[in-house]
C-alpha positions in Angstrom: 9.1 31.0 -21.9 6.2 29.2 -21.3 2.5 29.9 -23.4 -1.1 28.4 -22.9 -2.8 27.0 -26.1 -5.9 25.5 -27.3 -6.1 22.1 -28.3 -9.2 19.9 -28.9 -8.6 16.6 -26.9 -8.5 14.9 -30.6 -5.0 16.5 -31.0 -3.7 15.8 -27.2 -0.9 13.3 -26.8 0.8 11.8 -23.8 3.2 13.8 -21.8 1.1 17.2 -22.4 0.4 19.2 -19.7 -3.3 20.3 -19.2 -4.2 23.6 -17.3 -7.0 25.1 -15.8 -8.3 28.5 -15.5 -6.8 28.7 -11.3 -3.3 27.4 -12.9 -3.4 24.2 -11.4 -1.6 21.3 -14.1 -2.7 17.7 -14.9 0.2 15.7 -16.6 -2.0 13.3 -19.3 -0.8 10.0 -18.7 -2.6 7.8 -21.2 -5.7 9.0 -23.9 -8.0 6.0 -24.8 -11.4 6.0 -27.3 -14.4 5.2 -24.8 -17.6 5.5 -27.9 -17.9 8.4 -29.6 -15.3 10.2 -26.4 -11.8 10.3 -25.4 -10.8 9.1 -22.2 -8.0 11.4 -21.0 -5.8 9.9 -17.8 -3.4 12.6 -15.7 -1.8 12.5 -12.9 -1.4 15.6 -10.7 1.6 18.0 -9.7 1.4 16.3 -6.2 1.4 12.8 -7.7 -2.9 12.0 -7.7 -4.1 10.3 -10.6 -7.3 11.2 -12.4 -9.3 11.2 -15.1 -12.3 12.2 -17.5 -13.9 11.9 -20.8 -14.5 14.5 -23.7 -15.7 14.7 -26.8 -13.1 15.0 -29.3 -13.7 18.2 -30.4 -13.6 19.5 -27.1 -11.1 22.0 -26.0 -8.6 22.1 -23.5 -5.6 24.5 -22.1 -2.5 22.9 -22.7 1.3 24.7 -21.6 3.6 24.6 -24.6 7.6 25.7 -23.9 8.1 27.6 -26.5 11.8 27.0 -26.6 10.2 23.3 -28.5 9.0 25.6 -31.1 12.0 27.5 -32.0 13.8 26.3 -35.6 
């Protein structure tokens, strides 16, 4: 089963999968420090790679299996 959760982009990490309020998903590829920012890379479900930056203690929707969870 699969669940949404906040994360400020501070605590992101390659390979998490971002999603937006329509339920479309951004795989991040790489996370960089740009300044005071974080410059978050993703690549698309149909294979386009973006990016943007945020402030660290910005939030973002990331999909967590909970099966990863489970002890």
């Amino acid at each position: 089963m699969e669940a949404i959760e906040l994360r400020q982009t501070r605590y992101l990490r390659v390979g998490d999968t971002l999603v937006n309020t329509s339920g479309r998903e951004y795989e991040v590829t790489k996370l960089a420090r740009i300044g005071r920012g974080i410059r978050v890379q993703y690549v698309t479900t149909d294979g386009r790679a973006g990016r943007f930056t945020s402030a660290p203690e910005a939030v973002s929707r990331v999909r967590v299996d909970d099966r990863s969870h489970a002890a």
